[in-house]
LOKOLDO-395135 format. One line per 5 residues: number of its first residue (from 1); their letters; for each residue x, y, z of N, C-alpha, C, CB. Coordinates in steps of 0.05 Angstrom, whole numbers, m for minus. Glycine has a CB too. Example, Ala and Ser with C-alpha at 12.3 -4.5 7.8 and 13.67 -1.06 7.14 Angstrom:
<pts>
1	as	264,m114,156,246,m90,156,264,m66,156,226,m89,181; 257,m45,142,273,m21,143,258,1,157,282,m12,114
</pts>
This chain:
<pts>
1	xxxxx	322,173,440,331,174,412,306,174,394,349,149,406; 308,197,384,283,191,358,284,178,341,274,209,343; 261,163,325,252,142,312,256,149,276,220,139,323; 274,143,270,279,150,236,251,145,229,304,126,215; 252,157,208,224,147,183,225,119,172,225,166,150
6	xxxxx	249,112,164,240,82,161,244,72,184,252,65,142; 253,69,207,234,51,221,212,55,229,241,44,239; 193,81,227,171,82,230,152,70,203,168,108,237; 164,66,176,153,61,163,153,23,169,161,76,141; 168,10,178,174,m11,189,149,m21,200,195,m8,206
11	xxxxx	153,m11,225,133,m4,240,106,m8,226,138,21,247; 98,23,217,72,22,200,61,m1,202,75,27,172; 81,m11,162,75,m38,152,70,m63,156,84,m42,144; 77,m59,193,92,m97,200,64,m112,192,103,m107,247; 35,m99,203,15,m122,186,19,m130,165,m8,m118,182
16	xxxxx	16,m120,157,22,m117,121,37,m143,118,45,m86,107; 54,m134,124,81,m149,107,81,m178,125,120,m128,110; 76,m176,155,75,m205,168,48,m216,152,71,m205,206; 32,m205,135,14,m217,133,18,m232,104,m8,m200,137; 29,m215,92,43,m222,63,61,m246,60,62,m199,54
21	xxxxx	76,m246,85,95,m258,93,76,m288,98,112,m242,119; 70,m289,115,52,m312,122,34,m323,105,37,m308,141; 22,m310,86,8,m319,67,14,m330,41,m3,m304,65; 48,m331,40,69,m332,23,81,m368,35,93,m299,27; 82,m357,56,94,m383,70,91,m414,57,79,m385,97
26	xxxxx	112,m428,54,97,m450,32,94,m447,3,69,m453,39; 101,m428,4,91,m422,m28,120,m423,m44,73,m386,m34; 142,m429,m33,177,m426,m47,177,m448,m47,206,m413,m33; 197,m457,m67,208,m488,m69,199,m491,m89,201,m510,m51; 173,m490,m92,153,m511,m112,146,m500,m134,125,m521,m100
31	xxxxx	152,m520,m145,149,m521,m184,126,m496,m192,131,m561,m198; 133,m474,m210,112,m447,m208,96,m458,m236,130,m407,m209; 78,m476,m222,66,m482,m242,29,m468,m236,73,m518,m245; 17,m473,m249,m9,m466,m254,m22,m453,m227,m25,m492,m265; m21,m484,m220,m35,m480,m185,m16,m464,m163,m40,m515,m169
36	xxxxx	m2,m467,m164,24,m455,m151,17,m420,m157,58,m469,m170; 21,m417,m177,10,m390,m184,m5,m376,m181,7,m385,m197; m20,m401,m177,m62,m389,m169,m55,m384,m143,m98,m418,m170; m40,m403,m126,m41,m402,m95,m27,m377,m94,m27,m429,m77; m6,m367,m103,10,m334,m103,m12,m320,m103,31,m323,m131
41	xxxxx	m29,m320,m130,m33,m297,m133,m66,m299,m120,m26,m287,m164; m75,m306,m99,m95,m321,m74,m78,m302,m59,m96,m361,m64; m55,m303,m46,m38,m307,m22,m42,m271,m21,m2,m325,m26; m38,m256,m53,m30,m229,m55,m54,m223,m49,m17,m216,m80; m78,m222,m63,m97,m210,m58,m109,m224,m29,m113,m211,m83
46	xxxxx	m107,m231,m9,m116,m238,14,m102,m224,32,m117,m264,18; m75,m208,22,m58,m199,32,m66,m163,28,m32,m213,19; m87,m156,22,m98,m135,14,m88,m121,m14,m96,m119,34; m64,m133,m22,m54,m115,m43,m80,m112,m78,m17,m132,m50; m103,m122,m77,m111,m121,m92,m116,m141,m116,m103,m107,m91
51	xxxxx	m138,m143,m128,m135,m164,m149,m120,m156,m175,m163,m172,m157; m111,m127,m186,m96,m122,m205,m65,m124,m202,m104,m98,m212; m56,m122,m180,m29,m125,m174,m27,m155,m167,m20,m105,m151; m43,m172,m155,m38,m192,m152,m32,m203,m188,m60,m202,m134; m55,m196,m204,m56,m215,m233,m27,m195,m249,m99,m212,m257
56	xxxxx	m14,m176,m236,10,m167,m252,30,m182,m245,18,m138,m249; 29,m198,m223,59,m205,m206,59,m236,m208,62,m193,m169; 29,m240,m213,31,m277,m222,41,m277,m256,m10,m299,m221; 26,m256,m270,39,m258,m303,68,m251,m307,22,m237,m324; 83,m233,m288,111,m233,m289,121,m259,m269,121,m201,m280
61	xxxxx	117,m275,m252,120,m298,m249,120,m317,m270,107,m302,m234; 98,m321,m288,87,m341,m312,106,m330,m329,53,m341,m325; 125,m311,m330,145,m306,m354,154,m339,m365,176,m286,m342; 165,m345,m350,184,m366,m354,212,m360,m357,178,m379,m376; 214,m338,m343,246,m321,m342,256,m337,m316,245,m279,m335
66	xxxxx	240,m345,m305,253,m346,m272,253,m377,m273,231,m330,m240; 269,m388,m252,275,m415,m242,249,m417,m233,299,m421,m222; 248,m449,m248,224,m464,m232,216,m475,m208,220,m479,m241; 238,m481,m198,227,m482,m164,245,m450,m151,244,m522,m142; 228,m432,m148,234,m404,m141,232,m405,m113,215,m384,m153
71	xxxxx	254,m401,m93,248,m401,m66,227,m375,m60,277,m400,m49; 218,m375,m36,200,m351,m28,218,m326,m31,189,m353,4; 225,m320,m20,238,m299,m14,247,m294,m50,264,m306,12; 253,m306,m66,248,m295,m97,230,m283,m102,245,m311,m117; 211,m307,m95,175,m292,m99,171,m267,m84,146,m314,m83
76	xxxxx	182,m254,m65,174,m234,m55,189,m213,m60,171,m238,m32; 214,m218,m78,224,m197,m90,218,m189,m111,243,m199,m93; 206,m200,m126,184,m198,m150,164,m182,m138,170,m228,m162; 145,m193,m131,121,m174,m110,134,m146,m110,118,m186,m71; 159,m137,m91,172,m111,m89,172,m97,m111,197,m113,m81
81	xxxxx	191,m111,m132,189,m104,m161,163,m95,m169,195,m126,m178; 135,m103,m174,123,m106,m188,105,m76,m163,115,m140,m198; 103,m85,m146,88,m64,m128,103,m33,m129,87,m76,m96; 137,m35,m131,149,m14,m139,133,m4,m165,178,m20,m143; 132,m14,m194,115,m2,m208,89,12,m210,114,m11,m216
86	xxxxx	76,m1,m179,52,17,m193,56,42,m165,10,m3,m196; 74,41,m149,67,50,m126,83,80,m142,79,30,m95; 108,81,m160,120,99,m169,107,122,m184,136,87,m181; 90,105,m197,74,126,m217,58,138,m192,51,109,m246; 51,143,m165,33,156,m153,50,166,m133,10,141,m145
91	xxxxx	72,161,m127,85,178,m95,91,204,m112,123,161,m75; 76,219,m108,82,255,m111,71,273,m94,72,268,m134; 86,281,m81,93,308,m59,70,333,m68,131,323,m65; 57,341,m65,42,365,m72,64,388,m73,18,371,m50; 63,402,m101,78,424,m105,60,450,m106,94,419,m129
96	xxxxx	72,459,m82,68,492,m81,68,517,m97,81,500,m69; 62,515,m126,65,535,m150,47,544,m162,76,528,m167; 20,550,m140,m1,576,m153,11,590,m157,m21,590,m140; m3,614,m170,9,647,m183,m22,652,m195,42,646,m215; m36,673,m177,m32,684,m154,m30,664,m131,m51,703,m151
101	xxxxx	m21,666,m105,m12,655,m77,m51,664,m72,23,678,m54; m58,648,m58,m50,622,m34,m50,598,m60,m80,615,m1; m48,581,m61,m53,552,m67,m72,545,m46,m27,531,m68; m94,538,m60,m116,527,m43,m117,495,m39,m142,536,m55; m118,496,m20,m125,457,m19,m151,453,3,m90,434,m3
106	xxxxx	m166,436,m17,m197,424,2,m184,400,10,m233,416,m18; m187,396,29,m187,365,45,m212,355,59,m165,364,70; m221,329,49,m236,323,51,m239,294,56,m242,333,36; m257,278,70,m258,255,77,m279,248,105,m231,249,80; m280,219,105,m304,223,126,m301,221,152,m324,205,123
111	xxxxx	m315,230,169,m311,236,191,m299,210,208,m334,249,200; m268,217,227,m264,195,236,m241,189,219,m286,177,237; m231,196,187,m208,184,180,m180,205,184,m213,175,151; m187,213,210,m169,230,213,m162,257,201,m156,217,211; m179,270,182,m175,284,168,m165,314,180,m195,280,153
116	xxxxx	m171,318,208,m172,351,218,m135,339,224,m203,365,255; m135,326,233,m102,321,248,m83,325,215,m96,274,268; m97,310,200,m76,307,179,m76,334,162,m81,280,160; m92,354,170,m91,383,161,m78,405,176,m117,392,160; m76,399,209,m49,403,212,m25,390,213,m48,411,227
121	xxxxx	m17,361,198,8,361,198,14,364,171,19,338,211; m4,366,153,3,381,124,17,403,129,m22,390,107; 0,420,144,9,456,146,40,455,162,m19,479,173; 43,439,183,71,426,193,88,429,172,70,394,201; 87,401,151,96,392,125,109,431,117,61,373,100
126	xxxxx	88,438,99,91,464,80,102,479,100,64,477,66; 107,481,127,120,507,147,151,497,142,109,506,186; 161,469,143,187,467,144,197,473,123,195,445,152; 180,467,95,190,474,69,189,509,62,170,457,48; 179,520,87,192,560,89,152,557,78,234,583,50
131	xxxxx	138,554,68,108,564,67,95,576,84,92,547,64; 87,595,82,72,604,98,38,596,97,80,629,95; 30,587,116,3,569,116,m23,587,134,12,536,135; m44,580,121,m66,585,131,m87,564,136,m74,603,117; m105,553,161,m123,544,156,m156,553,159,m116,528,164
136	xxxxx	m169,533,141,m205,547,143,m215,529,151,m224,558,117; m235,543,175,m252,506,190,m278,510,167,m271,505,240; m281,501,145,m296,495,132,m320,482,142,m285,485,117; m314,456,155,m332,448,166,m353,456,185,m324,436,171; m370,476,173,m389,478,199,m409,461,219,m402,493,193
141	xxxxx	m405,442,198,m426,416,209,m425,405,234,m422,391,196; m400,404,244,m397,390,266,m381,423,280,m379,356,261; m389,424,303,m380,444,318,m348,437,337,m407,450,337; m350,411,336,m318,396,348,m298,402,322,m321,352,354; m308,394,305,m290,407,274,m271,430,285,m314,424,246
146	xxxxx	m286,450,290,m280,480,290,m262,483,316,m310,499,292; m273,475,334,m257,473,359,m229,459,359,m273,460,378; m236,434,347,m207,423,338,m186,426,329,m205,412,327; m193,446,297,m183,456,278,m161,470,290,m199,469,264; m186,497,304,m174,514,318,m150,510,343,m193,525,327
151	xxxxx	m156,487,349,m131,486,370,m108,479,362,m134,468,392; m110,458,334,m89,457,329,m65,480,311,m95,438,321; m90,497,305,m76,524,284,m54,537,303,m102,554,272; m70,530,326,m52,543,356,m25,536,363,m65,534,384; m26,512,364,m5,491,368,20,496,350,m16,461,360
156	xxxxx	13,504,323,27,502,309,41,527,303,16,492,293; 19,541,304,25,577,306,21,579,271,66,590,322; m3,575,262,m17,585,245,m43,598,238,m16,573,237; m43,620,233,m76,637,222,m91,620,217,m78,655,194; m118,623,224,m140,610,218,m170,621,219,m138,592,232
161	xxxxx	m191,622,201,m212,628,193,m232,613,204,m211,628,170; m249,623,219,m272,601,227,m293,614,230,m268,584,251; m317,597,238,m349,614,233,m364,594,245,m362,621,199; m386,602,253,m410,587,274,m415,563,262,m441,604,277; m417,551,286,m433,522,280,m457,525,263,m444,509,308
166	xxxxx	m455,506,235,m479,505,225,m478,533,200,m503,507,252; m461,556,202,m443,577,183,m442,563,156,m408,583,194; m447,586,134,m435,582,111,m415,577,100,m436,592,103; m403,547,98,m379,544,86,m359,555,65,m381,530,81; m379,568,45,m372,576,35,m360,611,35,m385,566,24
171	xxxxx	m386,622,53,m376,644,66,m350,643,76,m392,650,85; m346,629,98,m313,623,106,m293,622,94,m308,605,114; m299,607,60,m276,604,47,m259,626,30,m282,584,33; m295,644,35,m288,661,9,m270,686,34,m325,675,m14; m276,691,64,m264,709,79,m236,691,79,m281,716,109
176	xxxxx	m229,674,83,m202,662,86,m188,657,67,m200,643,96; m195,666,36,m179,668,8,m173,694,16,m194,663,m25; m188,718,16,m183,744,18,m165,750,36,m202,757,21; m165,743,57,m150,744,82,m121,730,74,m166,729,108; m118,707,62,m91,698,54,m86,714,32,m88,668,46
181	xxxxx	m100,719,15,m87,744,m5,m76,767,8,m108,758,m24; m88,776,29,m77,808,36,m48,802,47,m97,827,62; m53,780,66,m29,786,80,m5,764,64,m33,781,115; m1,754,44,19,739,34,17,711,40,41,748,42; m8,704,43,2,663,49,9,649,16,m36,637,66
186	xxxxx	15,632,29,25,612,1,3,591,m5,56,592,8; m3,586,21,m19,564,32,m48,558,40,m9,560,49; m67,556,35,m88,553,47,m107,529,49,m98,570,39; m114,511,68,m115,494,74,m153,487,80,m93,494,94; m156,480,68,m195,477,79,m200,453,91,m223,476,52
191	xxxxx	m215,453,114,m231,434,120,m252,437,108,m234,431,144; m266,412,104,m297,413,84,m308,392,109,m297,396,41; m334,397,108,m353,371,122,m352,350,106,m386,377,127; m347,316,126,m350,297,114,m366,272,122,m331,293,110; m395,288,119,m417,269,113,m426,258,88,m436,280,120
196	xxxxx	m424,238,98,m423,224,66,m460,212,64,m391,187,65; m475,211,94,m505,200,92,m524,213,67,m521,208,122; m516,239,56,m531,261,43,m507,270,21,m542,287,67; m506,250,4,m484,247,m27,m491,280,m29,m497,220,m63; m509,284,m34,m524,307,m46,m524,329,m35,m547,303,m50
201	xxxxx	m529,335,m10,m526,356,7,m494,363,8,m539,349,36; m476,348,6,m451,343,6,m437,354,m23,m448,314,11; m452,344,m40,m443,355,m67,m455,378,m70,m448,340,m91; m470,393,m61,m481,416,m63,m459,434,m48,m510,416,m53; m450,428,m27,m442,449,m8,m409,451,m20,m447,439,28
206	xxxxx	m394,430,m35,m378,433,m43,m377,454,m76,m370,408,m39; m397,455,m92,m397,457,m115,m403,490,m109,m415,437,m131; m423,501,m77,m420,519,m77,m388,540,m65,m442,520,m69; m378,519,m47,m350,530,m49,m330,530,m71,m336,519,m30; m344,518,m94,m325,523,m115,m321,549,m130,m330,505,m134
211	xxxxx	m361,550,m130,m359,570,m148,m357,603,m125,m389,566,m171; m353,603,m108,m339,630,m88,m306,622,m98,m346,625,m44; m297,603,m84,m268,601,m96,m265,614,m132,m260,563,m95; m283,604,m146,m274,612,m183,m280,646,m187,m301,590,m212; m294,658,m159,m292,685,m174,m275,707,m161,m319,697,m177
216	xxxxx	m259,689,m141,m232,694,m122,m212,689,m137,m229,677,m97; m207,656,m156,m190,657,m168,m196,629,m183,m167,663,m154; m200,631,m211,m206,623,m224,m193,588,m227,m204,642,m238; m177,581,m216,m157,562,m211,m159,541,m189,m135,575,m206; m167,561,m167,m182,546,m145,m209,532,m144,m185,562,m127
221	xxxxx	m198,509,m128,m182,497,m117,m166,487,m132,m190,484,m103; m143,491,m114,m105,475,m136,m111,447,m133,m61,480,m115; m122,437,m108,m110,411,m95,m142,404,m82,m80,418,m69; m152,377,m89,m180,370,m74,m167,338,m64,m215,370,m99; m162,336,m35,m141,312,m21,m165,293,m16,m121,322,11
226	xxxxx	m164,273,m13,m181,259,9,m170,241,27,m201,245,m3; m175,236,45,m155,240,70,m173,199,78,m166,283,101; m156,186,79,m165,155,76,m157,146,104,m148,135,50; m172,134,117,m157,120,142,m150,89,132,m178,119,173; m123,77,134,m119,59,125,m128,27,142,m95,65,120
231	xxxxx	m136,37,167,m152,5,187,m175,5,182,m153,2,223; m181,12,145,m211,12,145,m212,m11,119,m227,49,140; m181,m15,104,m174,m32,81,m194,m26,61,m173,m63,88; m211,m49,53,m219,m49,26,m240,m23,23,m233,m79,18; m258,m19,43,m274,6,47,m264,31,44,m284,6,69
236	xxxxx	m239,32,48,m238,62,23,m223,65,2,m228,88,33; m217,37,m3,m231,51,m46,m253,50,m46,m225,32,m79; m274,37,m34,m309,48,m31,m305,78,m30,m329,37,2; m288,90,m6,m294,127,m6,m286,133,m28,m278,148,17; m256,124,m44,m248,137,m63,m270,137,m88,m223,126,m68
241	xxxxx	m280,114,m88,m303,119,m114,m327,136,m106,m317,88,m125; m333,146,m85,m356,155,m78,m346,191,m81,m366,142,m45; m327,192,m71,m310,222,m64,m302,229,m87,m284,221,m44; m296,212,m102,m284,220,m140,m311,235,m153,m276,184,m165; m332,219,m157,m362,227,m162,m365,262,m154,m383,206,m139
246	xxxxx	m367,259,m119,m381,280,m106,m362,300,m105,m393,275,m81; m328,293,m101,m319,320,m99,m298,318,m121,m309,329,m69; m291,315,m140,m261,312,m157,m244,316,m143,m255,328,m179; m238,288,m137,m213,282,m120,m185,282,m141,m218,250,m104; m167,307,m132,m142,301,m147,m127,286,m132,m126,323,m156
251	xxxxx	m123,280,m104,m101,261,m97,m112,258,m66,m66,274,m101; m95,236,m55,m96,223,m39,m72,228,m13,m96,201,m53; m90,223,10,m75,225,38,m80,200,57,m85,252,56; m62,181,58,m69,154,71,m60,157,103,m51,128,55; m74,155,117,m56,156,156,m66,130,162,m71,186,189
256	xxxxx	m64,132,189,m66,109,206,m49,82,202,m92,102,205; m31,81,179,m15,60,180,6,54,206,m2,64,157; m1,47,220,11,42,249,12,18,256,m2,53,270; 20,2,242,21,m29,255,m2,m45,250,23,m30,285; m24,m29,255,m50,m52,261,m62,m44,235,m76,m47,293
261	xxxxx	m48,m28,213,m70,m23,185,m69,m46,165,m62,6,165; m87,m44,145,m87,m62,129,m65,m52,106,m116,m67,119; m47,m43,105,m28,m23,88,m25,m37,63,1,m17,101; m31,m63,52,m36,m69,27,m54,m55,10,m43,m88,28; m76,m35,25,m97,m21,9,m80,0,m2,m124,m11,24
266	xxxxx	m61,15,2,m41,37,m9,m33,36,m42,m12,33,8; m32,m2,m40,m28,m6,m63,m49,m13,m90,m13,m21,m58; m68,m26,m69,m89,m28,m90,m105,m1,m91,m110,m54,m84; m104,21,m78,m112,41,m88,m99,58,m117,m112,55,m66; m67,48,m109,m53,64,m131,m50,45,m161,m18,73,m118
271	xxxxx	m66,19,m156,m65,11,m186,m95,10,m189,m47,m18,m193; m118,11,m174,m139,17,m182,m142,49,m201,m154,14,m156; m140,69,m181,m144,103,m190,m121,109,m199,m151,126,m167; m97,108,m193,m75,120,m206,m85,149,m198,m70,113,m240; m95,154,m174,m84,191,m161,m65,189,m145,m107,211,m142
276	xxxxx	m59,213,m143,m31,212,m137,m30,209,m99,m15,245,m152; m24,194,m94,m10,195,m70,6,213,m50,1,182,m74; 4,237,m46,17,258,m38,36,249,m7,m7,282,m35; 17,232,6,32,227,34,18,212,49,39,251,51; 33,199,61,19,179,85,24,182,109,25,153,83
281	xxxxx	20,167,127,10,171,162,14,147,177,m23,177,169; 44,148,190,49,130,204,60,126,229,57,121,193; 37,153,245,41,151,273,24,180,286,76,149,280; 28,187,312,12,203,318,29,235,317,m1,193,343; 56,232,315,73,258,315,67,278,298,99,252,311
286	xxxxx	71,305,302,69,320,282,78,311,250,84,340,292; 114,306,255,123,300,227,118,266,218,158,310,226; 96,253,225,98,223,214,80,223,192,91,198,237; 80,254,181,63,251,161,96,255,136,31,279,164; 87,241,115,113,246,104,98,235,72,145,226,123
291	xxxxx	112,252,47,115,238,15,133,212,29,137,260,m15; 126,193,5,142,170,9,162,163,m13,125,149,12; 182,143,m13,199,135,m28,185,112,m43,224,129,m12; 178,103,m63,165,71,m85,181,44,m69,180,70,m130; 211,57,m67,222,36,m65,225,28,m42,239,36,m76
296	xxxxx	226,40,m21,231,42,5,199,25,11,236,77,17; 181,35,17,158,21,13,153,m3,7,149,31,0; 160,m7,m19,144,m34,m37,176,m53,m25,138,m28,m88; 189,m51,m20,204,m78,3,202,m73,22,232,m85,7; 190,m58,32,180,m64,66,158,m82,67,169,m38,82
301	xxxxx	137,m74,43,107,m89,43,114,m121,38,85,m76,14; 135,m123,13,136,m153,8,157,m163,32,148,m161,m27; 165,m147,45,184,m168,72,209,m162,62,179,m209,75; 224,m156,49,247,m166,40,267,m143,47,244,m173,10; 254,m121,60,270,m101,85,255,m104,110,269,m65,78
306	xxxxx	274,m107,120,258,m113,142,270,m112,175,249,m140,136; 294,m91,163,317,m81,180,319,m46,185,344,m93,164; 337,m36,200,339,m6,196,356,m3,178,345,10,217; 356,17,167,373,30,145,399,33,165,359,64,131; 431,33,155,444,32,171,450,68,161,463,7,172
</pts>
């Protein structure tokens, strides 16, 4: 029997939320006074969700709307509440509506956060929605990149563009725009190298695929992703501030939420940056890459689902 999405999202989260959960523990009953509050909002941010969501969900606690001895499980419906807000403003699906076709998207991130896998289950993603997809091993840096890429374009049964180890990236991008123009893609998908040791060599090699992309089509790139492994927690909003700088990051791709992630960082990324969240990664299957629901989510994290959908 296959595994619904929410119970994989279940799944995902269970650190998370056992951790939320446990760090909460003790904390119902008792008078929500000062210290009490401090200890909540201690409990949230230790819980990864961040120091801004923690100080939103103790000041809607300090309302004085709610009963004063608030059992837990109140407190963690609040949390839901309050993490539903910021998580809403960022769950958005990447929409497919260049004119001219392909829609270009750079994906980008550092080596190791999964980023080549999560470029084919993007192209997955956009095949079921009828797209027709292309990918470019951008990356010439690493010669496993290319090999990788490529096997998975296979797998999937998608076109793909590639060039020698150590190749002009940009060369590549500019043969694999042309090539998705002739023959009708919708889609075109880049791998970029993600060495992050050489900020600079890095921002060079992207700024020169920009400007090949701007005289292909002035628009491109639609979409610049950065692709986050989430068992890495507070260290990548470190990438996100570093990757915003070097490459203008419009949105975000979170994987590895599998049980053992710190999946509170999902959230303190989306009330730190407010980019958009396009999809997350919560398992090794083609389709466990998926947009998410705010709400579905933000009560799984605070505990307060914690069942299958019937």
């Amino acid at each position: 029997m296959s595994t619904s999405w929410h119970d994989k999202l279940l799944g995902g989260f269970r650190r998370t939320s056992d951790r939320l959960v446990g760090n909460l523990a003790g904390l119902g009953g008792a008078r929500l006074d000062d210290d009490t509050l401090d200890e909540i909002e201690e409990a949230l941010i230790a819980s990864d969700l961040g120091p801004e969501t923690a100080t939103r969900v103790r000041a809607r606690l300090a309302e004085g709307t709610f009963e004063r001895n608030m059992e837990e499980l109140g407190i963690r419906v609040v949390v839901a509440e309050e993490v539903e807000k910021v998580l809403a403003e960022v769950a958005k699906p990447i929409e497919i509506e260049a004119f001219p076709r392909p829609q270009v998207i750079l994906v980008i991130g550092v080596n190791g956060s999964g980023k080549t896998t999560t470029i084919a289950k993007l192209a997955h993603l956009f095949m079921e929605q009828d797209y027709a997809v292309m990918l470019a091993a951008g990356d010439t840096f690493r010669a496993a990149a290319i090999g990788q890429l490529r096997t998975w374009a296979e797998r999937i049964g998608v076109p793909i563009v590639t060039g020698p180890e150590g190749g002009d990236a940009a060369g590549i991008v500019w043969d694999a725009v042309k090539k998705a123009t002739e023959i009708g893609t919708d889609v075109l998908i880049v791998d970029t190298a993600g060495r992050l040791q050489n900020k600079r060599e890095l921002m060079d090699e992207l700024a020169k695929i920009r400007r090949v992309l701007g005289r292909l089509n002035p628009a491109a790139p639609h979409d610049v992703l950065l692709v986050l492994d989430a068992t890495t927690g507070q260290n990548a909003l470190n990438q996100i501030e570093v990757f915003k700088e070097v490459a203008g990051v419009t949105g975000l791709v979170m994987t590895k939420l599998d049980g053992t992630a710190r999946g509170g960082v999902l959230v303190a990324a989306a009330e730190r940056y407010g980019l958009p969240i396009h999809a997350i990664g919560v398992g090794e299957q083609m389709d466990d890459l998926r947009p998410f629901n705010a709400n579905e989510v933000s009560r799984i994290i605070a505990g307060v689902d914690t069942g299958p959908r019937k």
